[in-house]
DSSP file (Angstrom, degrees, kcal/mol; ACC not computed):
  #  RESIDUE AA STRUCTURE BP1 BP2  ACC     N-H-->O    O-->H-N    N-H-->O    O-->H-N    TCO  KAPPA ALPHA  PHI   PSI    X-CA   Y-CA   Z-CA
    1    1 A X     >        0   0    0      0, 0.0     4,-1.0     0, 0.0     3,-0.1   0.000 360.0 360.0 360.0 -29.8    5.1  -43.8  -39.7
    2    2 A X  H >>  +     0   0    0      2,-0.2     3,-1.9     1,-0.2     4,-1.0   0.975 360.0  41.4 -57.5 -61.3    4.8  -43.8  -36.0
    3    3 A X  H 3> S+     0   0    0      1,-0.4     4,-0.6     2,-0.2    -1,-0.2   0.495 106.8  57.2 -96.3  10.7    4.0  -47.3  -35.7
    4    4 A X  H 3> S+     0   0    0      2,-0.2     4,-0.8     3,-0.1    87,-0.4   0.463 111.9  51.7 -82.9   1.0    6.4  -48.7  -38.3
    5    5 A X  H <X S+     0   0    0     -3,-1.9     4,-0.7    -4,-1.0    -2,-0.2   0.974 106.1  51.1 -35.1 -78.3    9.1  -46.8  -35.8
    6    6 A X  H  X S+     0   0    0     -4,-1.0     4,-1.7     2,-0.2     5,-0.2   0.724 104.2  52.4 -79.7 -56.3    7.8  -48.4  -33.2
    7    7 A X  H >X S+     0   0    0     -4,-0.6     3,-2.3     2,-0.2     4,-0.7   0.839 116.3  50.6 -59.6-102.9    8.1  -52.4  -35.0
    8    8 A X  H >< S+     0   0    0     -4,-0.8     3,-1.5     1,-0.3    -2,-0.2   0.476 112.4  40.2 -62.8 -54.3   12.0  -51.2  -35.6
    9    9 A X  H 3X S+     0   0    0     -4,-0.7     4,-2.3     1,-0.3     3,-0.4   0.521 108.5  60.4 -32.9 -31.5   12.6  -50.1  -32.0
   10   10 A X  H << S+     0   0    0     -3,-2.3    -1,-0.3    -4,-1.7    -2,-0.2   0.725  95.5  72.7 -80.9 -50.8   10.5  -53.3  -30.8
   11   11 A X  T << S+     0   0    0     -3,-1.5    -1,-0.2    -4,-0.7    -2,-0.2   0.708 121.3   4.8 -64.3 -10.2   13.5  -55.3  -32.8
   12   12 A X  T  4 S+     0   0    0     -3,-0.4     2,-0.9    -4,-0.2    -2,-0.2   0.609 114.1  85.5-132.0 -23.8   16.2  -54.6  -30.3
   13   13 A X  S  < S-     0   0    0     -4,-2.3    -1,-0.1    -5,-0.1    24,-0.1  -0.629  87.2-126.2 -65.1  98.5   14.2  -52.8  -27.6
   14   14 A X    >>  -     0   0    0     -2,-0.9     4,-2.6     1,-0.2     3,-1.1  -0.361  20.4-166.7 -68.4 131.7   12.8  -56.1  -25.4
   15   15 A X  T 34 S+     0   0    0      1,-0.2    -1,-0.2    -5,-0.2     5,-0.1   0.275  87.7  65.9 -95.2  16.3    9.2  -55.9  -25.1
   16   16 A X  T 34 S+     0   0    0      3,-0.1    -1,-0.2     0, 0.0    -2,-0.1   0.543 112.4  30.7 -98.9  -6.0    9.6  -58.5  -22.6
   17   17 A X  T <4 S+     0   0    0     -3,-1.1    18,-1.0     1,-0.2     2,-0.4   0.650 123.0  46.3-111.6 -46.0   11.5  -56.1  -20.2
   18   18 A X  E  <  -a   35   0A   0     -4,-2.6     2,-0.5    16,-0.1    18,-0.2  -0.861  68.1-135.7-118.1 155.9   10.0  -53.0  -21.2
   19   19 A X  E     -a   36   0A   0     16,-2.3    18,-1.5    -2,-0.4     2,-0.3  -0.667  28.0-121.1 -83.2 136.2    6.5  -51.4  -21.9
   20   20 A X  E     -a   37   0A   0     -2,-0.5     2,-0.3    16,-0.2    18,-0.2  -0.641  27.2-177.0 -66.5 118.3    5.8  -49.2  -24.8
   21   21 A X  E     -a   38   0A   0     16,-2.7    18,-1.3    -2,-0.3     2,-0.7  -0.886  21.7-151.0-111.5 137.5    4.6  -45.8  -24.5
   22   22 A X  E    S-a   39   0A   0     -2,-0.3     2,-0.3     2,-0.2    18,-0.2  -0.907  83.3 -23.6-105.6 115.6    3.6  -43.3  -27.1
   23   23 A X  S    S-     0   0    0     16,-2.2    17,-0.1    -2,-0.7    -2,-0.1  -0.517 120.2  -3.5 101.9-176.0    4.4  -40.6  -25.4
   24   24 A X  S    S-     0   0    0     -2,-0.3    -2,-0.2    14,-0.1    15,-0.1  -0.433  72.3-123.2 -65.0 159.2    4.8  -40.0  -21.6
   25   25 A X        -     0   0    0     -4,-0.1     2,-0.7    13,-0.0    -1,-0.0  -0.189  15.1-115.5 -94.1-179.4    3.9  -42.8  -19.5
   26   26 A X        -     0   0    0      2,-0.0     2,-0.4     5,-0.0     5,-0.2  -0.954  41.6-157.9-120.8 102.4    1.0  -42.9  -16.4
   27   27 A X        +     0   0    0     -2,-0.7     2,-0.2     3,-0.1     3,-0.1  -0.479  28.8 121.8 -80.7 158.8    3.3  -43.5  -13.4
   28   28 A X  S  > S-     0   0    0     -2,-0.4     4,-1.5     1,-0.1     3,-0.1  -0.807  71.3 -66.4 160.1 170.5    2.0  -44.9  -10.2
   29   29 A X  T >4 S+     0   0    0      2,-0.2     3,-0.6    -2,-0.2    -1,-0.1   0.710 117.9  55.5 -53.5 -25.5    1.9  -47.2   -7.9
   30   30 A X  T 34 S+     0   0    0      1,-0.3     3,-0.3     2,-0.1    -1,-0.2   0.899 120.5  42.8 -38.9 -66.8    0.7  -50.5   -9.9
   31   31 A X  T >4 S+     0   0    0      1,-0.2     3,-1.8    -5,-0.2     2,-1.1   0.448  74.7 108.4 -68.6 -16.1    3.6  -49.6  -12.0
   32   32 A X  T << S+     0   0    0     -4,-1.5    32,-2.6    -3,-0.6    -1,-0.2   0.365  84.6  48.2 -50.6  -4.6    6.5  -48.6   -9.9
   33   33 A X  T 3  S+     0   0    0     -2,-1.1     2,-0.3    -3,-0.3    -1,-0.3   0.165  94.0  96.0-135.0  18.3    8.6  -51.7  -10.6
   34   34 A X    <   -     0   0    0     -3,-1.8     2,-0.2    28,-0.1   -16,-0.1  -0.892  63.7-135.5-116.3 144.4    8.2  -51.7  -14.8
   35   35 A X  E     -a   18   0A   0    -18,-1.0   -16,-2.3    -2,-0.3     2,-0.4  -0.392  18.3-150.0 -79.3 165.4   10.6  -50.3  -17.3
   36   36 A X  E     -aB  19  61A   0     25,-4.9    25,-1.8    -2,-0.2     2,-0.3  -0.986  24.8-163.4-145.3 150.2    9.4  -48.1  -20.2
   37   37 A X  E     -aB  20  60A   0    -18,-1.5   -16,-2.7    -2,-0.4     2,-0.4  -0.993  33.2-163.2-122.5  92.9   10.8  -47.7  -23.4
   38   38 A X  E     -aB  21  59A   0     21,-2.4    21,-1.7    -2,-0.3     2,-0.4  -0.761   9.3-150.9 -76.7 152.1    8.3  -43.7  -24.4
   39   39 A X  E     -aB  22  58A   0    -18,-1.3   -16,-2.2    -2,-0.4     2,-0.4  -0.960  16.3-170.9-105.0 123.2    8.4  -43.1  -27.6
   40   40 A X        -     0   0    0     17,-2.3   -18,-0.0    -2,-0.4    -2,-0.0  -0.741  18.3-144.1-144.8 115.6    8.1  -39.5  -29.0
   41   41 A X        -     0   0    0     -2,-0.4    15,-0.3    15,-0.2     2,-0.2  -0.364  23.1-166.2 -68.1 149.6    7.7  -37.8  -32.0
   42   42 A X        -     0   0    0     13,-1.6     2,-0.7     0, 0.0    13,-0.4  -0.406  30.5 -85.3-104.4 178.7    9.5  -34.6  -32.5
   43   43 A X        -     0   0    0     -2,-0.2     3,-0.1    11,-0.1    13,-0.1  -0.823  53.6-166.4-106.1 114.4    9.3  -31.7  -34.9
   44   44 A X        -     0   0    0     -2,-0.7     2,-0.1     1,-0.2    10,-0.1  -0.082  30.4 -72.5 -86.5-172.7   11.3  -32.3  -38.0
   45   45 A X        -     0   0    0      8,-0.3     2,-0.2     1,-0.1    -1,-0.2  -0.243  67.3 -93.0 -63.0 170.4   12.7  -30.8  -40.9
   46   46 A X        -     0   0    0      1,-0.1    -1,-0.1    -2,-0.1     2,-0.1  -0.555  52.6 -86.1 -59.1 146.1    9.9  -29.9  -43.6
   47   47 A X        -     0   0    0     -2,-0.2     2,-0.6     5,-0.1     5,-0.2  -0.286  47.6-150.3 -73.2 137.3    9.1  -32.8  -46.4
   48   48 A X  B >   -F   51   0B   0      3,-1.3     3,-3.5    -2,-0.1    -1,-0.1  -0.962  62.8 -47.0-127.5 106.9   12.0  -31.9  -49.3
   49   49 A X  T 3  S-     0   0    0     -2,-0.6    -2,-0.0     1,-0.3     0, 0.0  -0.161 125.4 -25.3  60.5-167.2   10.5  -33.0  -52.5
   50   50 A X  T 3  S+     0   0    0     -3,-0.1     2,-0.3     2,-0.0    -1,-0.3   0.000 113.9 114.7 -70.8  23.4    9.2  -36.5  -51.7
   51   51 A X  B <   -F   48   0B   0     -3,-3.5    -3,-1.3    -5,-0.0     2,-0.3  -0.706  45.5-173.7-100.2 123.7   11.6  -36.8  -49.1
   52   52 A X        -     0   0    0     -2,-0.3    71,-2.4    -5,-0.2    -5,-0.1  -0.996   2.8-176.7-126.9 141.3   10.0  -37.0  -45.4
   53   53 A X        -     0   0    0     -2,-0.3    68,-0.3    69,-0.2    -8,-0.3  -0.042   6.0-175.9-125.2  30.1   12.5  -37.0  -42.4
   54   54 A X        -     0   0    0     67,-0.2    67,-0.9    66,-0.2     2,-0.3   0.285  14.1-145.7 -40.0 171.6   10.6  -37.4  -39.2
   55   55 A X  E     - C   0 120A   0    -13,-0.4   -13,-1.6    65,-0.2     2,-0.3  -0.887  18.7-170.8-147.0 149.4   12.7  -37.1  -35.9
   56   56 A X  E     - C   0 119A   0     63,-2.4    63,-3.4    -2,-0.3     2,-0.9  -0.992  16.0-135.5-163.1 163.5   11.8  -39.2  -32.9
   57   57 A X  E     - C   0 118A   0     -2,-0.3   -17,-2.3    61,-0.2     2,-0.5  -0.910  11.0-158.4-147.0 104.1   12.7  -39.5  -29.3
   58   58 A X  E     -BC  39 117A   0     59,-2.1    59,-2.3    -2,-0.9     2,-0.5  -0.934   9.4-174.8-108.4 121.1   13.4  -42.7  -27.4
   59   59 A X  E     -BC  38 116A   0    -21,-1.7   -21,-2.4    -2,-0.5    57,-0.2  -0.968   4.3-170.2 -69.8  90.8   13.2  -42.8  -23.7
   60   60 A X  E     -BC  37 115A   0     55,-2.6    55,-0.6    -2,-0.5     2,-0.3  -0.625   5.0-172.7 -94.7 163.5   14.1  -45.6  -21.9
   61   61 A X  E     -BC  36 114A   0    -25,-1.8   -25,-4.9    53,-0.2     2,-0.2  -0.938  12.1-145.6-168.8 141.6   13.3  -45.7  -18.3
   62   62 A X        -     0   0    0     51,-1.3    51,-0.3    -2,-0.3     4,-0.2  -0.726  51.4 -66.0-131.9 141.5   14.4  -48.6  -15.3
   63   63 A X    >   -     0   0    0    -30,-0.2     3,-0.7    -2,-0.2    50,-0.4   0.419  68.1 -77.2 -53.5-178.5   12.0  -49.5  -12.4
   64   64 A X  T 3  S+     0   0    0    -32,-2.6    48,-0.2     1,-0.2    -1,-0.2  -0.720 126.2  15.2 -77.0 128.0   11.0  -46.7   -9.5
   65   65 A X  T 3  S+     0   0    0     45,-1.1     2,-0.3    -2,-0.3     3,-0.3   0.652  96.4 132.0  73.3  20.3   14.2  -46.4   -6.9
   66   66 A X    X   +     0   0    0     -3,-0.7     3,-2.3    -4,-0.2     4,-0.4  -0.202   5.5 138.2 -80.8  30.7   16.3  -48.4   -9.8
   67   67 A X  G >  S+     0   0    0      1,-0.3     3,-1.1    -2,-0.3     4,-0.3   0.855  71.5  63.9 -76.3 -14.0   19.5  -46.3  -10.0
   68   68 A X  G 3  S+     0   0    0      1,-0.3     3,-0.3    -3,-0.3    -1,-0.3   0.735  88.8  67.9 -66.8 -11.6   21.3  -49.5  -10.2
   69   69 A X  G <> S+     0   0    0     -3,-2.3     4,-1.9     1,-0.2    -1,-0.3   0.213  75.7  95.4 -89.0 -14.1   19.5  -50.2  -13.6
   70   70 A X  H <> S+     0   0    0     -3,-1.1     4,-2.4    -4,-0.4    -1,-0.2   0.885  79.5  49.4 -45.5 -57.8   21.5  -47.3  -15.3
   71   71 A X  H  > S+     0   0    0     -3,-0.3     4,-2.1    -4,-0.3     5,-0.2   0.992 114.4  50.0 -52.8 -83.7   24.3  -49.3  -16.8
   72   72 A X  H  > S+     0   0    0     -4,-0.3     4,-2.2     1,-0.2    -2,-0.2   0.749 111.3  52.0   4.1 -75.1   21.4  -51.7  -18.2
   73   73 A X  H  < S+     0   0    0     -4,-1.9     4,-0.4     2,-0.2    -1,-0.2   0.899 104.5  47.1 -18.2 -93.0   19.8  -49.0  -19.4
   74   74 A X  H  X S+     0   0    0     -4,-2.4     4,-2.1     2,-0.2    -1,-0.2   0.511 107.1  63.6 -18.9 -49.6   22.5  -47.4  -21.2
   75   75 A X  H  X S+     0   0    0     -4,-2.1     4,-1.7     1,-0.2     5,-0.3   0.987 108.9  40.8 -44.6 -81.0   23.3  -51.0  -22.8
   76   76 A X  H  X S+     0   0    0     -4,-2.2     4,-0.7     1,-0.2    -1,-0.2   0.665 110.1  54.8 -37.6 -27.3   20.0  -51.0  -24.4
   77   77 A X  H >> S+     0   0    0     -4,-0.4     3,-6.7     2,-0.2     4,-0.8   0.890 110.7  47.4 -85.2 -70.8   20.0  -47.1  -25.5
   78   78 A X  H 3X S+     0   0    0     -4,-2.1     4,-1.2     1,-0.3    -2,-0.2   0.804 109.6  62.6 -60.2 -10.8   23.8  -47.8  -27.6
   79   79 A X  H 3< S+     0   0    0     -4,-1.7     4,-0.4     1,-0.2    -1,-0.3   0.716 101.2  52.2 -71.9 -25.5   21.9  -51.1  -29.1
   80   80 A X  H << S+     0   0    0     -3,-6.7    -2,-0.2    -4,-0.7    -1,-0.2   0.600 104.3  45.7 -91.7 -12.4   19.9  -49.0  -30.4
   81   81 A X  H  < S+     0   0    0     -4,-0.8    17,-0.2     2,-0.1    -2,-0.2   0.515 107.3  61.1 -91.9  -2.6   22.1  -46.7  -32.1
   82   82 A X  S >< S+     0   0    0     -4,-1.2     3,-0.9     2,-0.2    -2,-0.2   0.744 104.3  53.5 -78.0 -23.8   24.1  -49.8  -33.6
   83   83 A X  T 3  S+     0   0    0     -4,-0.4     5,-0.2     1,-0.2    -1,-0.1   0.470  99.5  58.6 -83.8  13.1   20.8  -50.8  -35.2
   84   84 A X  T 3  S+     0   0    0      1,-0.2    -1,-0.2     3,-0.1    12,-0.2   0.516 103.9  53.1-110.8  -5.5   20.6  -47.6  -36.6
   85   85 A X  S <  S+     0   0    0     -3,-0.9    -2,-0.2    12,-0.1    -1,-0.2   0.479 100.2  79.9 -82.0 -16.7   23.8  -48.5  -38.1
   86   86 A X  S    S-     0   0    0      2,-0.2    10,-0.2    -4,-0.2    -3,-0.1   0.008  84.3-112.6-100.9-170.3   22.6  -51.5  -39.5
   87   87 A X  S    S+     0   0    0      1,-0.1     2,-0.6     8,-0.1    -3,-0.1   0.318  86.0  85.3-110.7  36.1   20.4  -52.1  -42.7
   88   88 A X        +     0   0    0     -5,-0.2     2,-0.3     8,-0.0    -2,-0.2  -0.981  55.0 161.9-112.9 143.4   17.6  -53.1  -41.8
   89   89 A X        -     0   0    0     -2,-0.6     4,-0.3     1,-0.2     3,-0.2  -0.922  47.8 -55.0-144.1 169.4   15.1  -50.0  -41.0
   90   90 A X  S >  S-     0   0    0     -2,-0.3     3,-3.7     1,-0.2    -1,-0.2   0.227  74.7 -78.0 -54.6 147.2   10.9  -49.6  -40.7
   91   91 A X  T 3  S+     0   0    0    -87,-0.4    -1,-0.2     1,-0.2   -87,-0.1  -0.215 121.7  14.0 -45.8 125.5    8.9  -50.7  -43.6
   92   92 A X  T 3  S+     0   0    0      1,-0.2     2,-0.7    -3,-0.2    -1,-0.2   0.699 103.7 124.6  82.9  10.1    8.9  -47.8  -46.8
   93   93 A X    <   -     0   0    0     -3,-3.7    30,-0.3    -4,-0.3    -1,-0.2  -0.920  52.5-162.1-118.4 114.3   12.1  -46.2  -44.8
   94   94 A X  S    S-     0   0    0     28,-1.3     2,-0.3    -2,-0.7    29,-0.2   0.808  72.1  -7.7 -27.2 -53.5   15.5  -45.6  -46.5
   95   95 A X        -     0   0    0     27,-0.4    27,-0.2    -7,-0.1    -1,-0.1  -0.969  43.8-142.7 178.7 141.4   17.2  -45.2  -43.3
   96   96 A X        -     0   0    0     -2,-0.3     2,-0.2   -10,-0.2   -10,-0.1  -0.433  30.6-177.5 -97.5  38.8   17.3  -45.0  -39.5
   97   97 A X        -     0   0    0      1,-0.1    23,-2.2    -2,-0.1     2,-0.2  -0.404  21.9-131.9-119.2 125.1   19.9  -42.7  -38.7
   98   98 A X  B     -D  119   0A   0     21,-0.3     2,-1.2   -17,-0.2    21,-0.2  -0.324  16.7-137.0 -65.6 117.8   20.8  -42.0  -34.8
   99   99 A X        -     0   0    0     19,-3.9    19,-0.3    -2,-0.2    -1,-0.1  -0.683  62.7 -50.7 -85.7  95.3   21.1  -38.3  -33.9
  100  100 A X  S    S-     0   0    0     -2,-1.2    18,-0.3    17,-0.1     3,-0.1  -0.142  92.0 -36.6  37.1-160.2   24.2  -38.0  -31.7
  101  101 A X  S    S-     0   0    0      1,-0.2    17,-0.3    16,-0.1     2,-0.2   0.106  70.9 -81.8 -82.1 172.7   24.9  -40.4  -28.4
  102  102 A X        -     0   0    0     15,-0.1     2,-0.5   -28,-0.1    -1,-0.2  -0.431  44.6-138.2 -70.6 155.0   22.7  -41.6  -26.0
  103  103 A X  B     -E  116   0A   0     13,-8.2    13,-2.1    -2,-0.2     2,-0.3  -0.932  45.4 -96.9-142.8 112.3   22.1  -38.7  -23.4
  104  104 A X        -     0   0    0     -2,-0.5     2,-0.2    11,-0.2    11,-0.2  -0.957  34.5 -42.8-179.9-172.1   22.2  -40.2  -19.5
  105  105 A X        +     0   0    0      9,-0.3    11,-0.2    -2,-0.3     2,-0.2  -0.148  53.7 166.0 -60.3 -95.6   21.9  -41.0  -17.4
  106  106 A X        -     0   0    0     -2,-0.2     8,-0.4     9,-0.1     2,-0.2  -0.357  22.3-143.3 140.6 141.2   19.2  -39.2  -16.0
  107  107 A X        -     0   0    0      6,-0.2     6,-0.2    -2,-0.2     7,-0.1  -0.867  14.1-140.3-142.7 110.8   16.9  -39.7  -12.7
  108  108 A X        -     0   0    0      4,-1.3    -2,-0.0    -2,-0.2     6,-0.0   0.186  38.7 -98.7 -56.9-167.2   13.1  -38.9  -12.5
  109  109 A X  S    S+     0   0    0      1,-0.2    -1,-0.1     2,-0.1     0, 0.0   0.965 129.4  54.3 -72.5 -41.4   11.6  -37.3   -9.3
  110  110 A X  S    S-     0   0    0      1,-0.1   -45,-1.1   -46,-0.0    -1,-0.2   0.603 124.4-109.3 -79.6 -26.6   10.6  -41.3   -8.6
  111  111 A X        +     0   0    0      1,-0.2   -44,-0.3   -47,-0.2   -45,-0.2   0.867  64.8 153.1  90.8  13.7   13.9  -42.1   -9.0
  112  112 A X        -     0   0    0    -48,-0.2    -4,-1.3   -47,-0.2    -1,-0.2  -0.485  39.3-123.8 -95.7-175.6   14.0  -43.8  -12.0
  113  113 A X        -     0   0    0    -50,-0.4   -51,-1.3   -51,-0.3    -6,-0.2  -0.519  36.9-179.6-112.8 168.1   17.3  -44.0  -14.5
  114  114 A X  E     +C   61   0A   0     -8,-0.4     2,-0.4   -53,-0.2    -9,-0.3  -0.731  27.4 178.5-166.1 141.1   17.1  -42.9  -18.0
  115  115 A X  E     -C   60   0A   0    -55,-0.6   -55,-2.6   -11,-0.2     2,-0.3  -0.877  10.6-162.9-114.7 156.5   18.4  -42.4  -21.0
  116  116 A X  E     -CE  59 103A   0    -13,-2.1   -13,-8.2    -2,-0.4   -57,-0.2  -0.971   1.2-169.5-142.3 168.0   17.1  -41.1  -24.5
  117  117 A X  E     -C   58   0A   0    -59,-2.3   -59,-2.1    -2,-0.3     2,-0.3  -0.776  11.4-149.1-141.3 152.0   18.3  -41.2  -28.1
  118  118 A X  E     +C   57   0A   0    -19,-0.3   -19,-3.9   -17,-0.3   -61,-0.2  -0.944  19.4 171.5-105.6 137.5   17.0  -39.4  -31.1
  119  119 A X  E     -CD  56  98A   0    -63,-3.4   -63,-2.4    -2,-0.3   -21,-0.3  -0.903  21.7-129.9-141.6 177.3   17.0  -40.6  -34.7
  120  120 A X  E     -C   55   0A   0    -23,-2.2   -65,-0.2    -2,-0.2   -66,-0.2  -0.221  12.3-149.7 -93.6 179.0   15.6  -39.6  -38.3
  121  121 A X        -     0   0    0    -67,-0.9     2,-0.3   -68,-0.3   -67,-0.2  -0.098   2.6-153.8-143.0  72.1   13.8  -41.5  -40.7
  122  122 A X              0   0    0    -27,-0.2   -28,-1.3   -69,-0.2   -27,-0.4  -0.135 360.0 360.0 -76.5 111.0   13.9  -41.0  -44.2
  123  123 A X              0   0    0    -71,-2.4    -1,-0.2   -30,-0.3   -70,-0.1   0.236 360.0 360.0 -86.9 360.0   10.8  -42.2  -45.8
């Protein structure tokens, strides 16, 4: 399930601006100047029936010393809860559904912006 999440996020999240993480990323210098889009699964509801509802947790993150990249950011985060509005959602998944706003901005120790969004996925 993870990495048909990952293929829906990938459809509005540009992988040509940011890198994909599962999970937290490996900062450093090499990297200081790339976004990330982590990806992180969360702890759901229990499986209902045949019903599965995993919960998942997108973290976008804007270059080291980027606070101007916030707005950007942000853009990309509310694009992704309009596609969660939309109909198309991961192979074998009913629905995408967005768990309340994007929640940002947000500055690591490094001084990069962020935002996350949480959604479901009913398989």
């Amino acid at each position: 399930m993870f990495e048909q999440f990952k293929q829906w996020v990938a459809l509005t999240v540009p992988a040509s601006t940011y890198a994909f993480s599962r999970g937290m990323w490996q900062d450093g210098p090499d990297v200081a100047q790339q976004w990330f889009c982590a990806l992180l699964q969360m702890a759901g509801p229990a499986p209902d029936v045949d019903d599965r509802r995993p919960r998942y947790r997108v973290l976008l993150l804007g270059p080291r010393n980027g606070r101007e990249h916030a707005g950007a950011i942000q853009t990309t985060a509310e694009a992704l809860v309009q596609a969660a509005l939309g109909d198309i959602a991961p192979c074998g998944a009913a629905s995408v559904r967005a768990i309340g706003e994007p929640v940002g901005p947000g500055y690591t120790a490094e001084n990069r912006p962020w935002y996350s969004v949480d959604f479901q996925v009913l398989f």
